[in-house]
C-alpha positions in Angstrom: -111.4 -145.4 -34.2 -112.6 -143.6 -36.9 -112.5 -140.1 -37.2 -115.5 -137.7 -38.4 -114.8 -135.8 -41.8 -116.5 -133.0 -39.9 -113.5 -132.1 -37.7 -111.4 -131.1 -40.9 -114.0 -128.9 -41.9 -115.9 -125.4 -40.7 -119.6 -126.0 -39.6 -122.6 -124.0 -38.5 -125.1 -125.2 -35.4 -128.2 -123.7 -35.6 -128.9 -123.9 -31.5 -127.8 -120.0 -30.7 -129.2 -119.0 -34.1 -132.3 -119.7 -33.5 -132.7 -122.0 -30.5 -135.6 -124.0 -30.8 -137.6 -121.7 -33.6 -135.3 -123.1 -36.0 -136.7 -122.9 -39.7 -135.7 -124.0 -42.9 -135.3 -119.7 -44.1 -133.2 -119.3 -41.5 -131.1 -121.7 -42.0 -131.0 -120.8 -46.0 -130.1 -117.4 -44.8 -127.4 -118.3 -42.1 -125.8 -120.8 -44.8 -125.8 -117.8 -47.6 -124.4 -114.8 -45.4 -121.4 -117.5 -44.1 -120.8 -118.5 -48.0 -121.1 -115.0 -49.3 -118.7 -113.8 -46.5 -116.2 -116.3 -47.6 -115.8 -119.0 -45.0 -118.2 -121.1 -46.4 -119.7 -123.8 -43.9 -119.0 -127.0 -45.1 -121.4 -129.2 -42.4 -124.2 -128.0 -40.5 -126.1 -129.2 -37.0 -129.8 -128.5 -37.4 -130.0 -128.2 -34.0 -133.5 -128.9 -31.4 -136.7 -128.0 -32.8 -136.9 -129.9 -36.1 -138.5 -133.1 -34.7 -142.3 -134.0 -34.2 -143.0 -132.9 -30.3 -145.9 -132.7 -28.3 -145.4 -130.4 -25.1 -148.9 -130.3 -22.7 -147.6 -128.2 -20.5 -147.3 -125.2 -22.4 -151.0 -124.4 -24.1 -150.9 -121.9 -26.9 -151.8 -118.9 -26.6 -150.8 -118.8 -22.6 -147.6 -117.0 -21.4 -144.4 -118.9 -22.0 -143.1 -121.0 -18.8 -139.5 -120.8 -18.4 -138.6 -124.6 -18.6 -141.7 -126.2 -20.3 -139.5 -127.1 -23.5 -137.8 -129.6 -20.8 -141.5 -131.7 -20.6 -141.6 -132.0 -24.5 -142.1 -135.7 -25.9 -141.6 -137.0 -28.9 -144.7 -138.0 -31.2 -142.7 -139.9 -33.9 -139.5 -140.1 -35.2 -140.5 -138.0 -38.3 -139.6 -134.1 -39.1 -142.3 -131.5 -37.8 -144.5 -129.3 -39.7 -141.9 -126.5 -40.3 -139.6 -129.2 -42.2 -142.4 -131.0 -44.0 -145.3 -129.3 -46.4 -149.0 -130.6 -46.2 -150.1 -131.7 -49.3 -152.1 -128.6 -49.6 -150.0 -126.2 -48.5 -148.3 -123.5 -51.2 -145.9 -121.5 -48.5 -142.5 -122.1 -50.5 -140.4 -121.5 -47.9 -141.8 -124.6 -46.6 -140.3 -127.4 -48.1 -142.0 -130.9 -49.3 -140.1 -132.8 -46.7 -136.7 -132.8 -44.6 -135.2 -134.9 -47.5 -135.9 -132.4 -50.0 -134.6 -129.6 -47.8 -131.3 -131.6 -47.3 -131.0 -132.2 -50.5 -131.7 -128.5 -51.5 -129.5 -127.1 -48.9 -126.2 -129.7 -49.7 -126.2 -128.5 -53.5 -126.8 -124.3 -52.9 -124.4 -124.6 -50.5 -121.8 -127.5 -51.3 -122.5 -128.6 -47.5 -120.4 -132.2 -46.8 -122.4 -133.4 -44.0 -125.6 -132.2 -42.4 -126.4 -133.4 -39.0 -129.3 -133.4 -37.2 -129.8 -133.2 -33.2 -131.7 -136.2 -30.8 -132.3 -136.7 -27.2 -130.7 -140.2 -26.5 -134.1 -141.0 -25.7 -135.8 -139.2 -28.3 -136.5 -135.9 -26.5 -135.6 -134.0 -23.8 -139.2 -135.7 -21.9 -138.6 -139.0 -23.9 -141.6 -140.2 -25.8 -145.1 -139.7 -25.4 -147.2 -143.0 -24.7 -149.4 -145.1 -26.4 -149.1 -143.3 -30.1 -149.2 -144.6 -33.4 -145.4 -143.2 -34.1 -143.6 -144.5 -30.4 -146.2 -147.1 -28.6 -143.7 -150.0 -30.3 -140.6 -148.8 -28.2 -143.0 -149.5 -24.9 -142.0 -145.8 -23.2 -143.0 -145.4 -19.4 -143.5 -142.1 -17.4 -140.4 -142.1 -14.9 -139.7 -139.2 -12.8 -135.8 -138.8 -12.9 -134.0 -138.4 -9.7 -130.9 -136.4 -9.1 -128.6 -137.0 -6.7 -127.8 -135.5 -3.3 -124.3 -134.9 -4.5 -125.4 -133.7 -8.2 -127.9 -131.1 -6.3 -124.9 -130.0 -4.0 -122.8 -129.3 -6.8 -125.1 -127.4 -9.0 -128.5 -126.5 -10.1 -129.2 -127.5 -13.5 -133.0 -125.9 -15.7 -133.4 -129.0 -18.0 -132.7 -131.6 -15.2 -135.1 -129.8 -12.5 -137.3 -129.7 -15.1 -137.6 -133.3 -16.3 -137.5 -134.1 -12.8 -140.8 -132.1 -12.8 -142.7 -132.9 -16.0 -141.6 -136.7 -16.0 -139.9 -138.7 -18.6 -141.1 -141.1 -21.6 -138.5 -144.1 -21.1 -138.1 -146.3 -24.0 -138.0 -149.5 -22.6 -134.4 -150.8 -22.8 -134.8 -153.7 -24.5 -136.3 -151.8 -27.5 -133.3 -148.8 -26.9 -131.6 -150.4 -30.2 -134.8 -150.8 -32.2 -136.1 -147.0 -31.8 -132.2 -145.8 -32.3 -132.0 -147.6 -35.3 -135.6 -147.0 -36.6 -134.4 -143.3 -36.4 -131.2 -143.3 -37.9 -132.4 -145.4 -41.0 -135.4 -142.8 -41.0 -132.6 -139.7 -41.2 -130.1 -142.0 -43.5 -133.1 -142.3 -46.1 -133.6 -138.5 -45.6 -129.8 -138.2 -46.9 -129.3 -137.0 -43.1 -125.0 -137.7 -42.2 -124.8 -137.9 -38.7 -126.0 -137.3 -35.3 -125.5 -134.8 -32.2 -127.3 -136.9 -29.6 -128.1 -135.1 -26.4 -129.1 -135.7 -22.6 -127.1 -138.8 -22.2 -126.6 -138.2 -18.5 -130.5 -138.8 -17.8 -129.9 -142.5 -17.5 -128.3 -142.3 -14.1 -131.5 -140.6 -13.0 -133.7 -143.0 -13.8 -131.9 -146.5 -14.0 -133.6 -147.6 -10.4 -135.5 -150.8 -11.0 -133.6 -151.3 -14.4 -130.7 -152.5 -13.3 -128.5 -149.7 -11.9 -127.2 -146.9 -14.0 -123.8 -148.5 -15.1 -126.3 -151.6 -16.5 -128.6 -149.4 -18.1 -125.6 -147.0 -19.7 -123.6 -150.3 -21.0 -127.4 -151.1 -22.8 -128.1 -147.5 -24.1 -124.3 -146.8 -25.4 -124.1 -150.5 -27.2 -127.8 -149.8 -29.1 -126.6 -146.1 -29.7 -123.0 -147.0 -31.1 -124.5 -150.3 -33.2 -127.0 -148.2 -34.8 -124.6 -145.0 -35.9 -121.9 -147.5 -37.3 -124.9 -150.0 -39.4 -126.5 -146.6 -40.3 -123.8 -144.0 -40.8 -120.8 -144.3 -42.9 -118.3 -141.8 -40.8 -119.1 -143.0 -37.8 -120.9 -139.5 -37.4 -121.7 -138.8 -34.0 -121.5 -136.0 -31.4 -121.6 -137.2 -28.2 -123.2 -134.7 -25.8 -124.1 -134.6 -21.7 -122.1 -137.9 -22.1 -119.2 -136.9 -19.5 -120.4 -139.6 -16.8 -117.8 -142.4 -16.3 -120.6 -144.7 -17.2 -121.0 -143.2 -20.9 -117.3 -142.5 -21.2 -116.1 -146.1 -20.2 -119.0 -147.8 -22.5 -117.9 -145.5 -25.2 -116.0 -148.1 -27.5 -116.9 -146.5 -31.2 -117.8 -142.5 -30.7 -115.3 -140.6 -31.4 -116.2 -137.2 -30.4 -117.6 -135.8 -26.5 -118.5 -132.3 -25.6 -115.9 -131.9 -22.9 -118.0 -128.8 -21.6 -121.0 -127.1 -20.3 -122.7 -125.3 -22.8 -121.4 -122.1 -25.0 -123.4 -119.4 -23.3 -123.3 -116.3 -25.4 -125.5 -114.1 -23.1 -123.6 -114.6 -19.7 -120.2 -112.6 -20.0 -119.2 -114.5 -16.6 -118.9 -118.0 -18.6 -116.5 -117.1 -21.4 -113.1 -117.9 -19.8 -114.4 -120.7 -17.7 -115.3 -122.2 -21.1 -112.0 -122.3 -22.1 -110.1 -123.3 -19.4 -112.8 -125.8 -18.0 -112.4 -128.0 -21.6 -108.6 -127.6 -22.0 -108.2 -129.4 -18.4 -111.5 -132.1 -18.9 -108.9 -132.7 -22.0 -106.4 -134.2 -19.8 -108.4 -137.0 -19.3 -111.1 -136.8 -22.2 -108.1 -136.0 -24.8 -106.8 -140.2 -24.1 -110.4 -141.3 -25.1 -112.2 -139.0 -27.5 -111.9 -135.8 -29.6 -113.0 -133.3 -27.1 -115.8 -131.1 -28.4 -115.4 -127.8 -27.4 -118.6 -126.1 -28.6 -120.0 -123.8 -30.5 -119.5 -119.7 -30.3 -120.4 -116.7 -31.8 -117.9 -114.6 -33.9 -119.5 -111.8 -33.5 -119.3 -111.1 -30.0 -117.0 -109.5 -26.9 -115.0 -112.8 -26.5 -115.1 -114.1 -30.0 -111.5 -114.2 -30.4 -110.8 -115.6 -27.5 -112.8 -118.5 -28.4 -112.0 -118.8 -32.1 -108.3 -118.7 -30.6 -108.9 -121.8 -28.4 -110.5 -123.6 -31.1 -107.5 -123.1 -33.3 -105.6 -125.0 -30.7 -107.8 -127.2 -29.5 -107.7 -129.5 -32.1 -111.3 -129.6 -32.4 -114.2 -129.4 -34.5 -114.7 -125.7 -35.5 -118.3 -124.3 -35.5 -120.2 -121.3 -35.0 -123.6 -120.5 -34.2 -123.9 -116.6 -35.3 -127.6 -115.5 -36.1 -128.0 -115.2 -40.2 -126.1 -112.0 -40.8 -124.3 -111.4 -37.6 -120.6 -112.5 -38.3 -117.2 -111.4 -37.9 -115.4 -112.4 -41.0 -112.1 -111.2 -40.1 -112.0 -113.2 -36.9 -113.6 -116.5 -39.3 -111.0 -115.7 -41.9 -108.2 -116.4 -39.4 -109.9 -120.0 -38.8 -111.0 -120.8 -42.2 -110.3 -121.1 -45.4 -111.9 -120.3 -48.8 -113.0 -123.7 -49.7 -114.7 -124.3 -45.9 -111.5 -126.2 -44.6 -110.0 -126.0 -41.3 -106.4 -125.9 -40.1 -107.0 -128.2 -37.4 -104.0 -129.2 -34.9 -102.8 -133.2 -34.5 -104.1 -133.4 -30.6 -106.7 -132.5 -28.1 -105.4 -129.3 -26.7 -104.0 -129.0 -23.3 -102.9 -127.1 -20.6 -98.9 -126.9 -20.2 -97.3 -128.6 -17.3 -97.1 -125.6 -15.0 -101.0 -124.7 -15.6 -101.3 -128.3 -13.8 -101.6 -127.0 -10.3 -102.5 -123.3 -11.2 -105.9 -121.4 -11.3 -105.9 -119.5 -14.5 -108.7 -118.0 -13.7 -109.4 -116.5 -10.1 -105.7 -116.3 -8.6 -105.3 -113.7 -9.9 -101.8 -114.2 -11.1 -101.4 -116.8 -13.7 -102.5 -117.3 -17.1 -103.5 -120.1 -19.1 -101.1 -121.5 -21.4 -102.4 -124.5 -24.3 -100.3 -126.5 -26.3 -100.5 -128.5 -29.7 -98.3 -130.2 -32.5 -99.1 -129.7 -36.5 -97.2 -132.0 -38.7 -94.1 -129.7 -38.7 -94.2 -127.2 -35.9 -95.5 -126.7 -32.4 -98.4 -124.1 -30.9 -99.0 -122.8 -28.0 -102.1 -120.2 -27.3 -102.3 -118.6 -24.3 -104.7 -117.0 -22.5 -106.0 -114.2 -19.8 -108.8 -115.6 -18.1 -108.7 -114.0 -14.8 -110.9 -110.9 -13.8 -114.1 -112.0 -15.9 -115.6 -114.7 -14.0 -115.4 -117.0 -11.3 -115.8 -120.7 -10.9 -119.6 -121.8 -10.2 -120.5 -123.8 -7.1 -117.5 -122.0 -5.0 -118.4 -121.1 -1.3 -116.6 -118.0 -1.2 -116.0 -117.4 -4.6 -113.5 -114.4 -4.0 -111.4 -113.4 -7.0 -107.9 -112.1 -6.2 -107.1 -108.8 -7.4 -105.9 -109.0 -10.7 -103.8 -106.4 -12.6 -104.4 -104.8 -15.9 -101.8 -107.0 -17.4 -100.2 -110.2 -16.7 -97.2 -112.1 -18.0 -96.5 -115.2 -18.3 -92.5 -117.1 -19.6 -93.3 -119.5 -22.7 -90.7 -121.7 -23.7 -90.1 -125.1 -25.7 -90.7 -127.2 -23.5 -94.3 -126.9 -22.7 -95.1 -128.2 -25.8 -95.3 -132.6 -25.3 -94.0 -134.6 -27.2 -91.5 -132.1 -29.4 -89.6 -134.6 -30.9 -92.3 -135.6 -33.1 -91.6 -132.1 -35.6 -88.1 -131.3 -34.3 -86.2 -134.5 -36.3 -82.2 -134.9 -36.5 -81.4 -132.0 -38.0 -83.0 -129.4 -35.3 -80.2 -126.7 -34.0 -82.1 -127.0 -30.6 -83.2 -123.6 -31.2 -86.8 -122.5 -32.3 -88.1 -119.7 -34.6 -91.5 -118.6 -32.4 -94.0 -116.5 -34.3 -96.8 -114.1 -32.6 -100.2 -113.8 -34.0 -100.8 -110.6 -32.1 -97.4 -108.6 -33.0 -96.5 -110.8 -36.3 -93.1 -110.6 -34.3 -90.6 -113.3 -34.9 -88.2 -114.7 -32.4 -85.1 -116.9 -32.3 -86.1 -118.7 -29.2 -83.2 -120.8 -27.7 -83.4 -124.5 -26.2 -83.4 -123.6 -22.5 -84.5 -120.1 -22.8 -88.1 -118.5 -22.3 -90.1 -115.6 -24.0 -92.6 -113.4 -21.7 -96.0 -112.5 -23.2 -98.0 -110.2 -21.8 -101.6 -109.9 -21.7 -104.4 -108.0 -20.9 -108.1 -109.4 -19.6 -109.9 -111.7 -21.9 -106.8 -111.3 -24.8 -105.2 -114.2 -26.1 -102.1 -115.0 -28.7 -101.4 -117.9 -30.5 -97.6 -118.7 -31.0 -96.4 -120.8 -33.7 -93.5 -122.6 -32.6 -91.3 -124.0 -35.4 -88.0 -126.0 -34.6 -85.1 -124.5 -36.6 -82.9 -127.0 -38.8 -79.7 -126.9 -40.8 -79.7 -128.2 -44.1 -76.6 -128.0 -46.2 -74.6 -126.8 -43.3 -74.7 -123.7 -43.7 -78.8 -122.8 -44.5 -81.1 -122.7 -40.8 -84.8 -122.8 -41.4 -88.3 -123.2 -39.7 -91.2 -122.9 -41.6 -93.8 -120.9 -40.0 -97.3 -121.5 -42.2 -99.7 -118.8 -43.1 -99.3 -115.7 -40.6 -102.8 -114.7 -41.9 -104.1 -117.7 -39.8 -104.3 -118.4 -35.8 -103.0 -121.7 -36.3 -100.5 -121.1 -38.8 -98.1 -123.9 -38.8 -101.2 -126.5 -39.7 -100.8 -124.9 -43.1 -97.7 -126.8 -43.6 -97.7 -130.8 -44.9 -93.9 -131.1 -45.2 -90.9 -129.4 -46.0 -88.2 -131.4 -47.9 -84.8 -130.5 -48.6 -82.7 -130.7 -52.0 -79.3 -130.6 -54.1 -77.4 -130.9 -56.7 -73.9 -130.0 -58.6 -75.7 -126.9 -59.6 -78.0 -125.3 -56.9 -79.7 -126.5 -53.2 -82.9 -125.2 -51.7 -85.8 -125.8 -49.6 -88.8 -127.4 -50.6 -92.1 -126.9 -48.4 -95.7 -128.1 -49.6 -99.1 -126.9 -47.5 -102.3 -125.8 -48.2 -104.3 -122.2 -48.1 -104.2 -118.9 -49.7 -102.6 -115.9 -47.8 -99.1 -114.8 -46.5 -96.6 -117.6 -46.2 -93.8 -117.2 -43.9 -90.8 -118.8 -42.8 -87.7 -118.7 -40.7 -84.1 -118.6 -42.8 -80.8 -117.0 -42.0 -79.9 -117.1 -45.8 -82.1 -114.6 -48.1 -82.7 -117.2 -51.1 -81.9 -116.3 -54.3 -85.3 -116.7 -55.7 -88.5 -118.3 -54.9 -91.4 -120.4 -56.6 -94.8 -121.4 -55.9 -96.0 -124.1 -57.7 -93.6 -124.0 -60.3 -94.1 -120.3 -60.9 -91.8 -117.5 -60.0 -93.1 -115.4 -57.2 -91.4 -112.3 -55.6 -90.9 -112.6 -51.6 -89.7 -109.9 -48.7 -87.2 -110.9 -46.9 -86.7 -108.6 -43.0 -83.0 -109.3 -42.3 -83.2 -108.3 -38.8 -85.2 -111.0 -38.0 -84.8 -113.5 -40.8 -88.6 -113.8 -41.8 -89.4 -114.5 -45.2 -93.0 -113.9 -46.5 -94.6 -115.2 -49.6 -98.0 -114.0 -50.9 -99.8 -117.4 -51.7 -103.1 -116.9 -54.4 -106.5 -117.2 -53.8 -106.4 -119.6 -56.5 -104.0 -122.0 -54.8 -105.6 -124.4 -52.7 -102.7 -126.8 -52.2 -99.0 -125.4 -53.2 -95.4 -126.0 -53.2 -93.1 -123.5 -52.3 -89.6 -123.9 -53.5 -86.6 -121.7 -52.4 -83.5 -121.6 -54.1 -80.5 -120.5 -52.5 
């Protein structure tokens, strides 16, 4: 399966931005305040509200009904008027057509990929019948049905309301035909890639067409043959595609949104976000990259979500309003050329967070775990006391004290051996984000971290080895960063009749550090000498890496 470039590099989604008032200024603006603020935003989502919709049941000019953007339908597969300039119009802001503005925004900005957001069947209400731009794709009015069970569980705005205002259903035999139609379309408007929405609706409306597993297995073929003859990184964001249906017919797609949506405006939501992705990654993690959303940096729980993501192994994104940003949260995620210190897996609970309720027993916290090429992390988390689980009869939270704690040790990271090799001591060196402490943590022993409500700490866990008998080191990565250790590529060893030292290659400007319980005699980076502190009580070197240095090589002497 391939992967997406996008996941190794920091993106922008437009949807909390704007939502559906999305405009080609804003987006200009919220592309030049991210570059300017030095995390530069290497893809972006253009997000709902750039297509060519029709929406009868919300006139202009009449008060705005709370839903009505759920009984849209799609008039073509074409950008709207905001994206595209009438032959004579002069507004500049405007541009001549979505290629243009693609084209426009990939060079001002040095943007990789832009992607662009679609209903799997077209819009949220489908298509609109018997118009030049969708009458080929034969769409019928069908009134979705939910579920006894799916009502039971929980109330849902968008699927009341197309349950309501009806649904345009492409016919499925023409499913590939519009899909590919559209992606050719966006592929000749130098469009990358796809988020494609509302995949669930097919299990609401698949009576008379064959059942809903049928009529998934036809939609998920004609989706996945049409991104792989149309993309060329197999670029696709699966989303409302958590039904076993769309999961087990999912044979190309790499990445799933393994959550309900990023909601900014409901404090209640924020640690339910986290913990409700890192256990769907149980399961999701052994089929797909989970997708774990957007967020804001500039908000109450921003660092606990741009923590998550740093172990999460995700795509990184934000959706921050033009102007409204947090750079010294983004700076610990990204780095100056728009890159991403992404961790090797999906990220997952610990074993003993298995059976636990993180967040309303009012005693445990969460713990997540993660492998880079050459260490270990674990973030953990405090997500008790700021919401409870939805759908709950008697959603009582237990008391919950000002702080909890919680013993961290080796082995809740999986799969170890993978970074530790044959010349680990056994122990670890474990670095905290929060206290830049650094511990010598022993096989079989555990530390304790303590946290408040909604705080989080991300330790980088790096297996100490001897080289030359006598020299014990871990590299730790850049300290400046949440996810430190996915700085580091490799870290080789070397000697001769002369000298022996340590040689460790990475990528990223900032404050290089490293476990060693010999103070080297000197220190270069690449092939320059650079001075280095070394704290004897705890054995942590640092080593200030350039601006200038994307990719380096750091070599110790001792």
């Amino acid at each position: 399966m391939q992967m997406p470039g996008i996941l190794d590099c920091f993106g922008w989604c437009t949807w909390d931005a704007f939502y559906q008032d999305v405009n080609p200024q804003g987006i200009r603006e919220g592309l030049k305040s991210l570059s300017q603020g030095g995390t530069p935003a290497k893809f972006v989502i253009i997000d709902d509200g750039w297509q060519d919709v029709a929406n009868e049941f919300q006139k202009e000019g009449e008060p705005y009904v709370e839903g009505s953007q759920f009984g849209g339908r799609l008039l073509s597969i074409k950008e709207n008027a905001k994206f595209r300039r009438a032959t004579n119009d002069a507004q500049r802001e405007v541009p001549s057509d979505l290629k243009s503005f693609v084209s426009e925004i990939k060079t001002a900005f040095g943007l990789k990929y832009v992607y662009v957001w679609h209903a799997l069947l077209g819009y949220w209400g489908g298509l609109v019948s018997n118009v030049p731009g969708t009458k080929k794709y034969n769409p019928k009015l069908t009134y979705p049905v939910q579920s006894p069970g799916n009502l039971a569980n929980m109330r849902d705005l968008s699927m009341d309301c197309m349950e309501k205002y009806g649904v345009g259903v492409i016919d499925a035999n023409k499913a590939h035909e519009f899909l590919d139609d559209l992606h050719k379309y966006l592929v000749s408007q130098d469009v990358d890639g796809v988020k494609v929405d509302v995949q669930n609706i097919l299990e609401t409306i698949s009576a008379g067409s064959g059942g809903r597993v049928s009529l998934t297995k036809r939609f998920q073929q004609a989706l996945e043959k049409s991104v792989s003859s149309n993309f060329q990184d197999n670029s696709i964001i699966c989303c409302m595609g958590l039904s076993t249906d769309s999961i087990y017919h999912s044979k190309v797609s790499a990445i799933t949104r393994a959550s309900d949506d990023y909601y900014p405006k409901n404090p209640s939501t924020q640690t339910l976000h986290i913990a409700a992705v890192s256990y769907n990654s149980i399961f999701l993690g052994e089929v797909v990259v989970p997708d774990w959303d957007m967020f804001y940096s500039l908000h109450d729980a921003a660092e606990f979500h741009a923590a998550a993501r740093a172990v999460g192994g995700c795509a990184v994104y934000v959706s921050d309003k033009p102007g409204h940003h947090d750079f010294e949260i983004l700076k610990r995620l990204v780095l100056p050329d728009g890159s991403v210190l992404r961790a090797k897996y999906p990220g997952r609970p610990t074993r003993d967070c298995l059976f636990i309720d993180p967040v309303m027993d009012g005693e445990n916290l969460l713990k997540i775990w993660n492998l880079n090429k050459c260490t270990g992390v674990i973030g953990v988390f405090n997500c008790q006391g700021a919401g409870s689980w939805p759908c709950l009869k008697n959603p009582v939270q237990k008391s919950v004290s000002a702080e909890l704690s919680v013993p961290v040790s080796i082995a809740d990271i999986e799969y170890f051996e993978e970074v530790s090799g044959t010349q680990w001591t056994g122990d670890c060196a474990v670095f905290s984000f929060n206290s830049g402490s650094l511990s010598r943590l022993l096989k079989n022993e555990s530390l304790s971290i303590t946290l408040k409500i909604l705080q989080c700490d991300v330790l980088t866990v790096s297996p100490i080895k001897v080289y030359n008998k006598n020299i014990e080191f871990a590299p730790i990565g850049l300290t400046n960063m949440y996810n430190s250790g996915g700085a580091v590529e490799r870290v080789d060893f070397f000697s001769d009749s002369s000298n022996c030292g340590i040689r460790i290659k990475g990528r990223g400007p900032g404050s290089f550090g490293a476990y060693t319980s010999a103070e080297p005699k000197s220190c270069s980076v690449n092939s320059k000498s650079e001075g280095f502190k070394y704290r004897s009580e705890d054995n942590l070197l640092t080593v200030t890496i350039p601006v200038t240095a994307g990719n380096w090589d750091i070599t110790l002497h001792y």
